[in-house]
N, C-alpha and C positions, 0 to 999 in steps of 0.2 A: 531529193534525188541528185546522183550526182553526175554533173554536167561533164562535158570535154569539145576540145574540137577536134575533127578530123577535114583534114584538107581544107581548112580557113571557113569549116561551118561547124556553128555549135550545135555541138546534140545532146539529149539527157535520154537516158534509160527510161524508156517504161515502167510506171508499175505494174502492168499488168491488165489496166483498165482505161481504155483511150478514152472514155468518158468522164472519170476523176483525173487523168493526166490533163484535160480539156477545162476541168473547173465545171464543170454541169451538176446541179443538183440531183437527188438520188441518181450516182452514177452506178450503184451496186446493180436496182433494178433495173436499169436499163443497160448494165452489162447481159443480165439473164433475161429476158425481151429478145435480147439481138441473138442469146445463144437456141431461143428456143424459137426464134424464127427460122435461123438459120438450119436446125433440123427439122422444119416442117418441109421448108424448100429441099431438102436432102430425100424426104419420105415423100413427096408429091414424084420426085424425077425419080425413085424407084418403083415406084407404081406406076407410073406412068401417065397421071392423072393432069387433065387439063386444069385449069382454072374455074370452071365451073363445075368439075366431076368433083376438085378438091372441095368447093365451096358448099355442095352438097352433102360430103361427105361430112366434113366438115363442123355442119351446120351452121355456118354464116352464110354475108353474101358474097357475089362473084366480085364486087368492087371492093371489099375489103380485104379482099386475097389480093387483088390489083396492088390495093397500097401495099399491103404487105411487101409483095416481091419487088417491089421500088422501093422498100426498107423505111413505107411510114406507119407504122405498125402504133402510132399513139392512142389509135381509140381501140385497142385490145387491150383487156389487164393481163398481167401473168397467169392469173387462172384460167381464162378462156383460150389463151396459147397454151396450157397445160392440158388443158380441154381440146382443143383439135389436134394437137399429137395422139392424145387417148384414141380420139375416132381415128387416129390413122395406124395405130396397130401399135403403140409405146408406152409400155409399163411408165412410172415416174415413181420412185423414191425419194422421200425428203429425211434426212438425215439430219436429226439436232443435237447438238453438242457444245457441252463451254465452254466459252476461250478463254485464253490468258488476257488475252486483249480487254481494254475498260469498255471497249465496245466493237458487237460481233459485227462478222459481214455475213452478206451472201453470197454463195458459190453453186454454178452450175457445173457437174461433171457429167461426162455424156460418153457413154459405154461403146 
């Protein structure tokens, strides 16, 4: 990446992933984690669902939505975020395809 300064602080571009920018192991899946948190939190405030109406809904529990919304979502896989968007009314497509790349990533796009 490439660096510069501006105003006597260095900065470097983004890739795109502040988890591989950070050096953290699987940053790919824990980009898509934080992107499909971030729309359950987006579909609980349009329905207008408490934290325990979501958790029911849900079907977790109310303190795992807690961590959730405080962004510690490590004891959910991607399939059970995949799974309580389903319960909150969200189609999911997974689109597979080859890259050029020696090795693929994963990518979250969100309608």
């Amino acid at each position: 990446m490439k660096k510069r300064v501006i105003d006597g602080i260095e900065v470097q571009r983004s890739s795109g992933n502040v988890y591989a920018d950070l050096g953290l192991p699987d940053a790919d899946k824990l980009k898509i984690k934080t992107g499909l948190v971030i729309e359950i939190r987006k579909a609980m405030r349009r329905l207008g669902l408490t934290q325990q109406e979501a958790a029911k809904r849900m079907g977790i529990t109310q303190p795992k939505v807690s961590d959730m919304m405080r962004g510690d979502f490590s004891n959910l896989s991607e399939r059970k975020l995949m799974d309580c968007l389903n319960r909150l009314g969200y189609d999911i497509e997974i689109k597979v395809k080859p890259t050029s790349e020696p090795v693929g990533h994963l990518m979250l796009a969100v309608a």
